[in-house]
ROTIDO-189015 format. One record per atom (N, C-alpha, C, O): residue in three letters; x, y, z. Coordinates in steps of 0.2 Angstrom, whole numbers. Atoms other than C-alpha are relative to their C-alpha. Layout:
REM residues N
@residu:Ala&X:X&Y:Y&Z:Z
...
***
This chain:
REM residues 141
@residu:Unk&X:7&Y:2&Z:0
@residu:Unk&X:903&Y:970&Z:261
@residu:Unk&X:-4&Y:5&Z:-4
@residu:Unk&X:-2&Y:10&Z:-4
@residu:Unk&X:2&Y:-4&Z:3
@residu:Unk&X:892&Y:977&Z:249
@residu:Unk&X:-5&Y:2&Z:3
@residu:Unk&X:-9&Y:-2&Z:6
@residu:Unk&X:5&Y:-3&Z:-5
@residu:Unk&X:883&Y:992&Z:255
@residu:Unk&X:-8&Y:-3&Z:-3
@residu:Unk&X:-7&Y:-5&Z:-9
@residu:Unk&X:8&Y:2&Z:1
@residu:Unk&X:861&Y:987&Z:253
@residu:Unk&X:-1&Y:7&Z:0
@residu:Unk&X:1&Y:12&Z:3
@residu:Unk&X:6&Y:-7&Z:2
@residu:Unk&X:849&Y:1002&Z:246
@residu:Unk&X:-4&Y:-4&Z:2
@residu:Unk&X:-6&Y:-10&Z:0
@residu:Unk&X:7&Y:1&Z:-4
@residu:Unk&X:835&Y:1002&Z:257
@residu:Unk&X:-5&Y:7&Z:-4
@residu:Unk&X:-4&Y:13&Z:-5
@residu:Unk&X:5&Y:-6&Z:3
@residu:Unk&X:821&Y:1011&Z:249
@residu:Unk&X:-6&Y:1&Z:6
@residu:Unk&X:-9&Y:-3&Z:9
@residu:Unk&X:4&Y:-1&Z:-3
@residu:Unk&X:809&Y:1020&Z:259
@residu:Unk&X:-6&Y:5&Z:-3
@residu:Unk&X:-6&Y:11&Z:-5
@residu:Unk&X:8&Y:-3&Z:4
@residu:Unk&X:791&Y:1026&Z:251
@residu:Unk&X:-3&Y:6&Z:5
@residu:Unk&X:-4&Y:5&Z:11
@residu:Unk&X:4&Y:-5&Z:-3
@residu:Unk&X:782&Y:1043&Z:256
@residu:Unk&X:-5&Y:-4&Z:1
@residu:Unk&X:-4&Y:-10&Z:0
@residu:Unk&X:8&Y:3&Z:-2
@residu:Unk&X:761&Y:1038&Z:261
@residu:Unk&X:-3&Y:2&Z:-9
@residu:Unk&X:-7&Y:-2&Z:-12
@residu:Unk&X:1&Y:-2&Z:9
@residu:Unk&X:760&Y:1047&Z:240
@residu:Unk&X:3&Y:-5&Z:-4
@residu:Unk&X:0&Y:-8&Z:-9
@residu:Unk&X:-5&Y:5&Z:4
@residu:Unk&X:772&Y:1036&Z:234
@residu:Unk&X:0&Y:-8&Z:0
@residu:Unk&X:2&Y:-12&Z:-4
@residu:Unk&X:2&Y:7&Z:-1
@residu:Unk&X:766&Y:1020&Z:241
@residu:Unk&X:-6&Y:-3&Z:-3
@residu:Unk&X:-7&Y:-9&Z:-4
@residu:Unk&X:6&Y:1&Z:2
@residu:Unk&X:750&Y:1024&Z:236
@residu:Unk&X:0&Y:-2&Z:-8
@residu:Unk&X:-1&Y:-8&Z:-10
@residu:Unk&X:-5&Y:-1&Z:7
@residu:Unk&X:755&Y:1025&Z:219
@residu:Unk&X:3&Y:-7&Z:-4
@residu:Unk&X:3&Y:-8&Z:-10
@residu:Unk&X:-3&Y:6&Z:-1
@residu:Unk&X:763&Y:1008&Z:221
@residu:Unk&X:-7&Y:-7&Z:-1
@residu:Unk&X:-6&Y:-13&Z:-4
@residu:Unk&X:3&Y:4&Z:-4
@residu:Unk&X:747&Y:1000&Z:227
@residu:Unk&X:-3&Y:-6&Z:-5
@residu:Unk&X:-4&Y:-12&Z:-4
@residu:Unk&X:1&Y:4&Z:3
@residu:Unk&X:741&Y:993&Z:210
@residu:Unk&X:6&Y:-7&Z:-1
@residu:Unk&X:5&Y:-13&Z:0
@residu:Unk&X:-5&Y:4&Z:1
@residu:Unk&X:757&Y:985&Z:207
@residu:Unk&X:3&Y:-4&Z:6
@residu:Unk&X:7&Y:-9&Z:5
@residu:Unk&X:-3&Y:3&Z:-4
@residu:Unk&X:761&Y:979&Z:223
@residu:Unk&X:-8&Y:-5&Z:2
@residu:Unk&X:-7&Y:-10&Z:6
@residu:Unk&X:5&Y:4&Z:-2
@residu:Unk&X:741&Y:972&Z:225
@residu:Unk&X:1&Y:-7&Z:-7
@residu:Unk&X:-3&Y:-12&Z:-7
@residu:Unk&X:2&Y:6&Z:5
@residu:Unk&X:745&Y:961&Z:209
@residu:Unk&X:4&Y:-4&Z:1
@residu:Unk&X:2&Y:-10&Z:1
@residu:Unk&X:-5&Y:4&Z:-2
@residu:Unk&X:761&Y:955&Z:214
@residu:Unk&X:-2&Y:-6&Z:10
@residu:Unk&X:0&Y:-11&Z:13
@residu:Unk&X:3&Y:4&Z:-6
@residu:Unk&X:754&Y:950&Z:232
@residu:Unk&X:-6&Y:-4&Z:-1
@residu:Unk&X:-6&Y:-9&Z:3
@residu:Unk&X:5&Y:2&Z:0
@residu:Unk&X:738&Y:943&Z:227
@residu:Unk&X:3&Y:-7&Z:-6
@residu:Unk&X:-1&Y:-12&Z:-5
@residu:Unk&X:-4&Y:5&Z:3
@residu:Unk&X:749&Y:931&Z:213
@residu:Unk&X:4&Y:-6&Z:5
@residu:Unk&X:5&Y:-12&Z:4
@residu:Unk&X:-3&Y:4&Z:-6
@residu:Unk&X:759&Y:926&Z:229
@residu:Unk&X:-5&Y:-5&Z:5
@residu:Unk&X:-4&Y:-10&Z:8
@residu:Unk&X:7&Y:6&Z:-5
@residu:Unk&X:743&Y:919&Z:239
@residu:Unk&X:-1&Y:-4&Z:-4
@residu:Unk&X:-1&Y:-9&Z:-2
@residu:Unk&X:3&Y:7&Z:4
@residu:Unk&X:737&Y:910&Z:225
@residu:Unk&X:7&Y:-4&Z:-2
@residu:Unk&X:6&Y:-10&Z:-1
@residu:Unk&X:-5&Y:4&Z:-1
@residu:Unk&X:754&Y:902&Z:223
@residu:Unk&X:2&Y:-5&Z:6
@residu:Unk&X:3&Y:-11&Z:5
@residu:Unk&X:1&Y:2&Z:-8
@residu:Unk&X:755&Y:901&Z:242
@residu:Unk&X:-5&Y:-6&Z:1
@residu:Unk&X:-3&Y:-11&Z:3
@residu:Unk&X:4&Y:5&Z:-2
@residu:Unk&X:738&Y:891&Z:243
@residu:Unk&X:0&Y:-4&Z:-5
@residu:Unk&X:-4&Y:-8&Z:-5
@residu:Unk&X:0&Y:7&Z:4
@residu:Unk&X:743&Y:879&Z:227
@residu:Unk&X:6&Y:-3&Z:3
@residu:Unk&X:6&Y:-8&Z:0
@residu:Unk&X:-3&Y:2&Z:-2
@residu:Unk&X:758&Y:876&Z:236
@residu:Unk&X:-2&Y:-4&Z:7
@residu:Unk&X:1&Y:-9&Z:9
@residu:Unk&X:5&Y:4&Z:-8
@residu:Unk&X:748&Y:870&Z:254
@residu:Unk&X:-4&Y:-5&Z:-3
@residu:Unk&X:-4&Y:-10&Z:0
@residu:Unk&X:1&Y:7&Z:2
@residu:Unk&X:737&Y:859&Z:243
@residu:Unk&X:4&Y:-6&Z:-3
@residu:Unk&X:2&Y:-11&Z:-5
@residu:Unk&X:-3&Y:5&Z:3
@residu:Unk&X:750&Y:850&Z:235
@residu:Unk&X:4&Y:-1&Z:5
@residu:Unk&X:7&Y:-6&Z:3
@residu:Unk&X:-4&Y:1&Z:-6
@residu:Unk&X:760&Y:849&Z:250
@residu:Unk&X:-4&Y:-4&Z:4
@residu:Unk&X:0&Y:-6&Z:8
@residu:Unk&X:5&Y:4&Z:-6
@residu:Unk&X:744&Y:840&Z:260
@residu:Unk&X:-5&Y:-6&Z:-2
@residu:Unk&X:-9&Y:-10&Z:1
@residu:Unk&X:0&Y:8&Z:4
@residu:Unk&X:743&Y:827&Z:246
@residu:Unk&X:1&Y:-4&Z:-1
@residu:Unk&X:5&Y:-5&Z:-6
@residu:Unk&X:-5&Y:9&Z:0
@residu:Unk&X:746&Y:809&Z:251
@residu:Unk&X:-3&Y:-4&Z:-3
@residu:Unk&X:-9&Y:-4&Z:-4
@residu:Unk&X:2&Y:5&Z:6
@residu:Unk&X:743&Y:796&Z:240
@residu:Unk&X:2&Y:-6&Z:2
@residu:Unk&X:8&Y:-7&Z:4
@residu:Unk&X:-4&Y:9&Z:-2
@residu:Unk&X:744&Y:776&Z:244
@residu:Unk&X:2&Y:-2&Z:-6
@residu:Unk&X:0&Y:0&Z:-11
@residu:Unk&X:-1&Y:3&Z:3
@residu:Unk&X:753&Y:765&Z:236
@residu:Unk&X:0&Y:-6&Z:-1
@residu:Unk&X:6&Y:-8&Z:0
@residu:Unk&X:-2&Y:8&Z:-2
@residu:Unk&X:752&Y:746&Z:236
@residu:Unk&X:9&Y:-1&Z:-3
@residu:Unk&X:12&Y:-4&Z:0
@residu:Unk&X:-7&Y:1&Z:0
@residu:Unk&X:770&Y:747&Z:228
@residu:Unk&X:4&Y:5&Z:0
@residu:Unk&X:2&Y:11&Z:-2
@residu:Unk&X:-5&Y:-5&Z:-5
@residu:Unk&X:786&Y:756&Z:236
@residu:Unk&X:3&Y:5&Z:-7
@residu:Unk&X:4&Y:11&Z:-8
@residu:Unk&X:-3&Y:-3&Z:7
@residu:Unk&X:793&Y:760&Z:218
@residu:Unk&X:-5&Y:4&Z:-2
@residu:Unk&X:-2&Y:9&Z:-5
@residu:Unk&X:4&Y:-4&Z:4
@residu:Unk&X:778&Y:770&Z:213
@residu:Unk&X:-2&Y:7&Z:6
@residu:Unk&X:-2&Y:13&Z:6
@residu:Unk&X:0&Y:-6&Z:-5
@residu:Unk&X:776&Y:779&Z:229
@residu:Unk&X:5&Y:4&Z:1
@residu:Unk&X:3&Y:10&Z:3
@residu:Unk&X:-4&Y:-2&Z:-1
@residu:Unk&X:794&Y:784&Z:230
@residu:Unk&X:1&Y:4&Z:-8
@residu:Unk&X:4&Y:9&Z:-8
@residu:Unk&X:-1&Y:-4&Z:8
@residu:Unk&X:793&Y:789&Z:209
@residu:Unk&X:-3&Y:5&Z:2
@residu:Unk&X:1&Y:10&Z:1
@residu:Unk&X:6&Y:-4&Z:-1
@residu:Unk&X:777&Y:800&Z:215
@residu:Unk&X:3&Y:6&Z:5
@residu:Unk&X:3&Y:12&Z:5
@residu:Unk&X:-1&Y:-5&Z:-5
@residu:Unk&X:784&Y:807&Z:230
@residu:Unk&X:6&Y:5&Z:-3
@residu:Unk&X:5&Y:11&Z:-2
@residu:Unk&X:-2&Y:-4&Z:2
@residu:Unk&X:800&Y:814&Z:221
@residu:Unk&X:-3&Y:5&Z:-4
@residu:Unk&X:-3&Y:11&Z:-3
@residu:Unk&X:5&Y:-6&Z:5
@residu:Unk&X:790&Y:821&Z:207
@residu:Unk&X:-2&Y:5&Z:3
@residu:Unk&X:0&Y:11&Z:2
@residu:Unk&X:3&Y:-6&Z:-6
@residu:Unk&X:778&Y:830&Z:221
@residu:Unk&X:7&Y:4&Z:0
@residu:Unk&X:8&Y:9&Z:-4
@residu:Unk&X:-4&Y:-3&Z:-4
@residu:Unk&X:794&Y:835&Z:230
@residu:Unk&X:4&Y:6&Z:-5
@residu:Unk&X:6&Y:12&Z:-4
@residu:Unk&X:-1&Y:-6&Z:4
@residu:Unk&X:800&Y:843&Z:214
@residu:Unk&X:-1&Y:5&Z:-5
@residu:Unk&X:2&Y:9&Z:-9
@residu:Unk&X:4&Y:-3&Z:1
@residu:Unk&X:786&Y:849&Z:210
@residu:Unk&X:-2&Y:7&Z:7
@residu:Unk&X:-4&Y:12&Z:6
@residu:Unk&X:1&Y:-7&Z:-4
@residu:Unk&X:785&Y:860&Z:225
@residu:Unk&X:8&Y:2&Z:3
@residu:Unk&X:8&Y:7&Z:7
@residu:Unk&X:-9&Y:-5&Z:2
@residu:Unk&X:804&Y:865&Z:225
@residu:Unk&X:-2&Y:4&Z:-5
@residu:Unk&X:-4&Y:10&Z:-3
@residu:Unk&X:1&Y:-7&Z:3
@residu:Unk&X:800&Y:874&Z:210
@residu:Unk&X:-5&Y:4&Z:2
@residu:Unk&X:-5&Y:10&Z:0
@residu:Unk&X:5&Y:-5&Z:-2
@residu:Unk&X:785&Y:881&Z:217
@residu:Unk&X:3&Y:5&Z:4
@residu:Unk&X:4&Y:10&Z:2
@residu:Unk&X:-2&Y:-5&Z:-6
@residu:Unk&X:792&Y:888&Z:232
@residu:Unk&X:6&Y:4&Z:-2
@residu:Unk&X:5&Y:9&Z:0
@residu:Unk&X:-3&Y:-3&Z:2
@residu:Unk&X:806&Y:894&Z:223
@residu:Unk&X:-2&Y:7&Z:-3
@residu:Unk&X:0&Y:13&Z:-1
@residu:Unk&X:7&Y:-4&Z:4
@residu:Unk&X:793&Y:904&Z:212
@residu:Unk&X:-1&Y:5&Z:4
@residu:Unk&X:0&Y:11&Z:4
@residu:Unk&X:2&Y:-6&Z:-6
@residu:Unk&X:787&Y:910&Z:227
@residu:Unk&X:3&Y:6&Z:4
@residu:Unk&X:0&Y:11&Z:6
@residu:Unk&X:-5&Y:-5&Z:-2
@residu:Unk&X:802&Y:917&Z:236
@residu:Unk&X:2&Y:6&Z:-4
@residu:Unk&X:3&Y:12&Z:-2
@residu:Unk&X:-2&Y:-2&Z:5
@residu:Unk&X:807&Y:923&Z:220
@residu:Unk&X:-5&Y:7&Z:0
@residu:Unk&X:-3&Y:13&Z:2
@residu:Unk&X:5&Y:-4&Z:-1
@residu:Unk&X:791&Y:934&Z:219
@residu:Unk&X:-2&Y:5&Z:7
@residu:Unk&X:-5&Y:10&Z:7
@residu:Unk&X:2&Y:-2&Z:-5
@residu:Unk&X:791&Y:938&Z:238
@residu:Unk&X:9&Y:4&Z:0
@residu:Unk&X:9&Y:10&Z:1
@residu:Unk&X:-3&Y:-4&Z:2
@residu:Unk&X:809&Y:944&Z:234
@residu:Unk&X:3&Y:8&Z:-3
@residu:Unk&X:7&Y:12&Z:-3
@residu:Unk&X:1&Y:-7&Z:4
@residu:Unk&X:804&Y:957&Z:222
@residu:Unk&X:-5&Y:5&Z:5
@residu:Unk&X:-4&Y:11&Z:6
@residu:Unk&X:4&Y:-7&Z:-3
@residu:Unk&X:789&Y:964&Z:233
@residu:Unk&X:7&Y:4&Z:5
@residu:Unk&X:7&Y:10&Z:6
@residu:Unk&X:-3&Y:-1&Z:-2
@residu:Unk&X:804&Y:965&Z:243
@residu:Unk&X:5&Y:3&Z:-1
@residu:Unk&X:10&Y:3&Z:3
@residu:Unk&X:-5&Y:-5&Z:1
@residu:Unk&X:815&Y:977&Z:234
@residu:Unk&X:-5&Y:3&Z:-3
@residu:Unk&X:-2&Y:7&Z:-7
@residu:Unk&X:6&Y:-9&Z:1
@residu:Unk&X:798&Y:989&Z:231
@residu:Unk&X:1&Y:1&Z:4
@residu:Unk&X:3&Y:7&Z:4
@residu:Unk&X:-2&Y:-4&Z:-7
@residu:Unk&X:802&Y:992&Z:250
@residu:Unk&X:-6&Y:-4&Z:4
@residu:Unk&X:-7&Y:-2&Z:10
@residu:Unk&X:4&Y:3&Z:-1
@residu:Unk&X:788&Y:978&Z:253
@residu:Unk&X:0&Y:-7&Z:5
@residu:Unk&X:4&Y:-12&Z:4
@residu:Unk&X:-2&Y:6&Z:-5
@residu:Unk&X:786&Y:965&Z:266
@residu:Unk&X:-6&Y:-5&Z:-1
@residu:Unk&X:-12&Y:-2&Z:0
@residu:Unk&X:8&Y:3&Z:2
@residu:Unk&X:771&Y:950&Z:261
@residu:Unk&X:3&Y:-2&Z:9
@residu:Unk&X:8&Y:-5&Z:11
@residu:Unk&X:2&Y:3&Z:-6
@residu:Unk&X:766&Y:948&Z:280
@residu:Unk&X:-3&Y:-7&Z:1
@residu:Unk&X:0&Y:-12&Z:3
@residu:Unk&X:3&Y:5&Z:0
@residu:Unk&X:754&Y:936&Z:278
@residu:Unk&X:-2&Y:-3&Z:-7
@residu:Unk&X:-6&Y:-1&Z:-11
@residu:Unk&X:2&Y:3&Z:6
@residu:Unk&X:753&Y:924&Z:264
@residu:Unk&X:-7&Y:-1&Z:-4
@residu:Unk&X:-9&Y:-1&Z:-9
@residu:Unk&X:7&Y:2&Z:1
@residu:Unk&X:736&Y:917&Z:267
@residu:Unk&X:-4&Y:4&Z:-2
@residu:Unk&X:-7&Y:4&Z:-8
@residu:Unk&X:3&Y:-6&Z:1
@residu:Unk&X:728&Y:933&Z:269
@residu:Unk&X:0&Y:8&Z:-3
@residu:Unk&X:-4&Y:13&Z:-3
@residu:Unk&X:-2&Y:-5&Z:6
@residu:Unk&X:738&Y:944&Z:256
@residu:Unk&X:1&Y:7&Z:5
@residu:Unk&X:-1&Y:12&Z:3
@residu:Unk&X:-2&Y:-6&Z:-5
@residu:Unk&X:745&Y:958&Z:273
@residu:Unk&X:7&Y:1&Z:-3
@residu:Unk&X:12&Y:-2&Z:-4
@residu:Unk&X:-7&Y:-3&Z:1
@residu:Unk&X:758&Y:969&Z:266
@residu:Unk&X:2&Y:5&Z:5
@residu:Unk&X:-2&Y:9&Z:7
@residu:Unk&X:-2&Y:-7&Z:-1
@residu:Unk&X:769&Y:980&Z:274
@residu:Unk&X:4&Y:5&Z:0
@residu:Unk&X:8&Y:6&Z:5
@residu:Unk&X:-4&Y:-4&Z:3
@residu:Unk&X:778&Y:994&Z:267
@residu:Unk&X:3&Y:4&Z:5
@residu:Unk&X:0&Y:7&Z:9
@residu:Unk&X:-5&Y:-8&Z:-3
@residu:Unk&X:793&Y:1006&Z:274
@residu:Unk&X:-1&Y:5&Z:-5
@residu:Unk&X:-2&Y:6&Z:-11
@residu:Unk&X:4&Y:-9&Z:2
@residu:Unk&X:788&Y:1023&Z:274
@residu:Unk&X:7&Y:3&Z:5
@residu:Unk&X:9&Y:-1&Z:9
@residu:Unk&X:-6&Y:-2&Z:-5
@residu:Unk&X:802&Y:1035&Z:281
@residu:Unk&X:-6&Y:7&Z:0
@residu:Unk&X:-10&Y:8&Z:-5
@residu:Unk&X:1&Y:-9&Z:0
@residu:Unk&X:795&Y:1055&Z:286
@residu:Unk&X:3&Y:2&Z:4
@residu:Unk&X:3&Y:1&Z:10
@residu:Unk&X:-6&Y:-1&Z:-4
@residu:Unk&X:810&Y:1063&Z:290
@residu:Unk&X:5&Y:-6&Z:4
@residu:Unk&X:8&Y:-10&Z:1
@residu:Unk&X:-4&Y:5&Z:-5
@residu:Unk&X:818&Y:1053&Z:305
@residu:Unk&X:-2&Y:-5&Z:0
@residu:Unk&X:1&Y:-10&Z:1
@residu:Unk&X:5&Y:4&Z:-2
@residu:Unk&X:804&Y:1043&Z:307
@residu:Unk&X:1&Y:-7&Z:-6
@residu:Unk&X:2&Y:-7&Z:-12
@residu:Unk&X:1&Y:7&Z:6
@residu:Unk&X:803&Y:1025&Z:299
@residu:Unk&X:-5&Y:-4&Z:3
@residu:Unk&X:-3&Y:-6&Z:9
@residu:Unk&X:6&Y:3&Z:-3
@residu:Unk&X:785&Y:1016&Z:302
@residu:Unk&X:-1&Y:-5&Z:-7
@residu:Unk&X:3&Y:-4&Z:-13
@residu:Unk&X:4&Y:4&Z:5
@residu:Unk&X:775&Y:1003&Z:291
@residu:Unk&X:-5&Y:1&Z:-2
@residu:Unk&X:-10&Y:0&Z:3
@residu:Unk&X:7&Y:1&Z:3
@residu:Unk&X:761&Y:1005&Z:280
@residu:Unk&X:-5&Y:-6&Z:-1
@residu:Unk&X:-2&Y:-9&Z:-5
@residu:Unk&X:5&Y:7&Z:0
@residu:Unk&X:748&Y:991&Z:281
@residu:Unk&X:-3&Y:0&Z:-5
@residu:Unk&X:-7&Y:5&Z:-6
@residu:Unk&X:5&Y:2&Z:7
@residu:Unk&X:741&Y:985&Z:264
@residu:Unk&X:-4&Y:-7&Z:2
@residu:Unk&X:-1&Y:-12&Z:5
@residu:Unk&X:2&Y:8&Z:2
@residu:Unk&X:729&Y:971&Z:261
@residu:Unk&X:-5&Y:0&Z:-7
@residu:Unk&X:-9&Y:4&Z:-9
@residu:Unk&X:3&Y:-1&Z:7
@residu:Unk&X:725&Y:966&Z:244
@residu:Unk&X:-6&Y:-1&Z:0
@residu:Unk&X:-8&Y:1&Z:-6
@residu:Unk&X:7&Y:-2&Z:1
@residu:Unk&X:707&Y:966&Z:247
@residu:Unk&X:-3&Y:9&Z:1
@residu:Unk&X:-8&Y:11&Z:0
@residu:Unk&X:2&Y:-7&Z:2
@residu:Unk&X:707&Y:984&Z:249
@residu:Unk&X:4&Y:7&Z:-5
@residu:Unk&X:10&Y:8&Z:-6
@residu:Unk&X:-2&Y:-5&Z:7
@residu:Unk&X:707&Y:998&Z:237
@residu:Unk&X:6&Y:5&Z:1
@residu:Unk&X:9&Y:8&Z:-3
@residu:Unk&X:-7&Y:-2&Z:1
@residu:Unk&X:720&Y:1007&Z:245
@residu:Unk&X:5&Y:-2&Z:7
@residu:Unk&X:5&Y:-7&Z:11
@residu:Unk&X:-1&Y:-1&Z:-5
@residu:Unk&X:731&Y:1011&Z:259
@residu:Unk&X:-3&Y:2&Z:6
@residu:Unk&X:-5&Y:8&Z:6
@residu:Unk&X:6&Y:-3&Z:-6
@residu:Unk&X:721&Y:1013&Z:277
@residu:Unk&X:3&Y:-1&Z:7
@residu:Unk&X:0&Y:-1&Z:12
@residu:Unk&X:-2&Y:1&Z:-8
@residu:Unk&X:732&Y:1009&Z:290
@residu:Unk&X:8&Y:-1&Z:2
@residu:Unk&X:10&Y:-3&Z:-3
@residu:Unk&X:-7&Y:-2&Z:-3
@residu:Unk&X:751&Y:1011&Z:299
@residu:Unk&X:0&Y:-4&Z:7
@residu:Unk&X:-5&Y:-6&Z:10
@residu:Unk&X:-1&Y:1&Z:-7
@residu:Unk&X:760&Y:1004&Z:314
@residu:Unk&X:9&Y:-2&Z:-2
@residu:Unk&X:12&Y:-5&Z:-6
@residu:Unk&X:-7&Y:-1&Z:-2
@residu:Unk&X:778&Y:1007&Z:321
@residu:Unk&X:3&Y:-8&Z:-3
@residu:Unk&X:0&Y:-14&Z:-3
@residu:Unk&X:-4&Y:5&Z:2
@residu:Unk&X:794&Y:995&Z:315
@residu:Unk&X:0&Y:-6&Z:5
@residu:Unk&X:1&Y:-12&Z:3
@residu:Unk&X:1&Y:5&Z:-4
@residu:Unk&X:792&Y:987&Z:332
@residu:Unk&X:-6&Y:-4&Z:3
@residu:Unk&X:-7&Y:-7&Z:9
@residu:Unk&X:6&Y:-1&Z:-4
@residu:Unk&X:775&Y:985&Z:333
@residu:Unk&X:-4&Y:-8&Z:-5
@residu:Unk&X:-2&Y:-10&Z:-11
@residu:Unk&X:3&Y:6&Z:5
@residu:Unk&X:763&Y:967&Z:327
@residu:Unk&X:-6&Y:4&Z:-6
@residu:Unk&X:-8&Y:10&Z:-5
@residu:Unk&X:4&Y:0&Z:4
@residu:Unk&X:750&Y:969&Z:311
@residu:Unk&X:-7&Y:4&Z:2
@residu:Unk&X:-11&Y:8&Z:0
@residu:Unk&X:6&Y:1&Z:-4
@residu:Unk&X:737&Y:967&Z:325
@residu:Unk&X:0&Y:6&Z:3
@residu:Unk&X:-5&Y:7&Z:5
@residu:Unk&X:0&Y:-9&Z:-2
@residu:Unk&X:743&Y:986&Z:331
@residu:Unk&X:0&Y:6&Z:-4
@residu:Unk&X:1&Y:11&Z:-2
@residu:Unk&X:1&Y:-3&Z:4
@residu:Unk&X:740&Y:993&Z:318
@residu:Unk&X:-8&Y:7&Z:-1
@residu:Unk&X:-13&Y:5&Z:1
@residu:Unk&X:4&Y:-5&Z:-2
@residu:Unk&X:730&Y:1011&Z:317
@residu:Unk&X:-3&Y:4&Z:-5
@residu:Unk&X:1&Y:5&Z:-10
@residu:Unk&X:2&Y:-5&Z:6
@residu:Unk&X:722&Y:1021&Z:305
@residu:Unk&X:4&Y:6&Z:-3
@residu:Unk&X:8&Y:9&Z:1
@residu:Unk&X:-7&Y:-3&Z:4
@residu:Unk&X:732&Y:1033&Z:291
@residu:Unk&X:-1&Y:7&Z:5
@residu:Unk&X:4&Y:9&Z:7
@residu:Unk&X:0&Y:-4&Z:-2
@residu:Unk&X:725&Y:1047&Z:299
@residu:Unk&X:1&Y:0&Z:6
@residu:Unk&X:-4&Y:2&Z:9
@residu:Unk&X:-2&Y:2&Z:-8
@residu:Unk&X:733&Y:1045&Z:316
@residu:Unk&X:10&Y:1&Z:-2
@residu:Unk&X:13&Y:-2&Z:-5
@residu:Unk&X:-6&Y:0&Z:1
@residu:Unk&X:749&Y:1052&Z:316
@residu:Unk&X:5&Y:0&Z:-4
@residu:Unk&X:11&Y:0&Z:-2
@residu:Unk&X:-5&Y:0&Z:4
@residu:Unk&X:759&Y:1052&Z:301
@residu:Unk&X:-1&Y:3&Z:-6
@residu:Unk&X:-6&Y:3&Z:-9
@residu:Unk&X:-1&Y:-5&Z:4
@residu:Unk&X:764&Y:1063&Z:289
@residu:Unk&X:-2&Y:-3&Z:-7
@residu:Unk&X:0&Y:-9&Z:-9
@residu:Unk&X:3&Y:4&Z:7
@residu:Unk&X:756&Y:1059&Z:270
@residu:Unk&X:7&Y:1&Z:-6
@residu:Unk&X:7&Y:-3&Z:-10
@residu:Unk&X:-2&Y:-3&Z:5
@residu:Unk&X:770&Y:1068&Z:259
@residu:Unk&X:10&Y:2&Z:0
@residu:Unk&X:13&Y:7&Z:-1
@residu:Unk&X:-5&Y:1&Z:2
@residu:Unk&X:789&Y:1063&Z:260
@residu:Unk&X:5&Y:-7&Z:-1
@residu:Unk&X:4&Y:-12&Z:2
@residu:Unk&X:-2&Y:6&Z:1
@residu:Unk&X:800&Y:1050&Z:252
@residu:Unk&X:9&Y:2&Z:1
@residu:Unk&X:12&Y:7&Z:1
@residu:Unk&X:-8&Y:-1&Z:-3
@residu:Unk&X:818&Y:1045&Z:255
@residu:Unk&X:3&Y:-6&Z:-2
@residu:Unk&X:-1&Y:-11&Z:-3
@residu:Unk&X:-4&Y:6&Z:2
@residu:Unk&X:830&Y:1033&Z:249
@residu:Unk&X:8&Y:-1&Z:2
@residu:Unk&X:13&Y:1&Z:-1
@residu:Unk&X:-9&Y:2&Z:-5
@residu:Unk&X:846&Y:1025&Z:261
@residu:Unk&X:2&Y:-5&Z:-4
@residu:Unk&X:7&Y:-8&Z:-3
***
């Protein structure tokens, strides 16, 4: 089995990231939301031939979308990066300090990193940077 490198970002290191991973995330929502409106557009037909020609099209038209998208959600995901929520552009980064491994909360509407919460823990438990965790080491398994 081939071993996986897991990368994990100091709170410096992620910071550092944060342009680059607010472009790639913020590409992914608007992706995200052109694939839910084309996915939530039905069209009548009066004949079965023209609905069936439309609907593959559609269908192959949002196959390559979604592909695009995983594709994209792939990469944040070998910066060390997790797209939590699509809709709302929630990332969240592996951070190691020492033994410890938690998640950084990003969201693309803010200018930077402002918030943490454990591997086991929801988005919604999330605490502020200054609460516990160390700003300044990086590590890579």
């Amino acid at each position: 089995m081939k071993k996986r490198c897991r990368y994990f970002a100091s709170f410096d290191v992620a910071a550092k990231l944060v342009p680059k991973i607010r472009a790639r995330a913020t590409e992914l929502v608007k992706k995200g939301r052109l694939i839910s409106i084309l996915d939530s557009i039905e069209l009548l037909y009066e004949d079965d031939y023209d609905f069936f020609e439309t609907d593959i099209k559609k269908n192959k038209a949002l196959y390559k979308m979604s592909l695009d998208f995983y594709n994209g959600v792939e990469k944040l995901f070998k910066m060390g990066c997790i797209l939590r929520d699509s809709e709302k552009g929630y990332v969240d980064i592996f951070c190691q300090d020492g033994e410890r491994t938690y998640f950084l909360c990003y969201n693309i509407n803010e200018k930077e990193i402002c918030h943490w919460h454990e591997l086991d823990e929801e988005c919604t438990d999330r605490k502020k940077i200054s609460l516990g965790i160390n700003q300044n080491k990086v590590s890579k398994k």
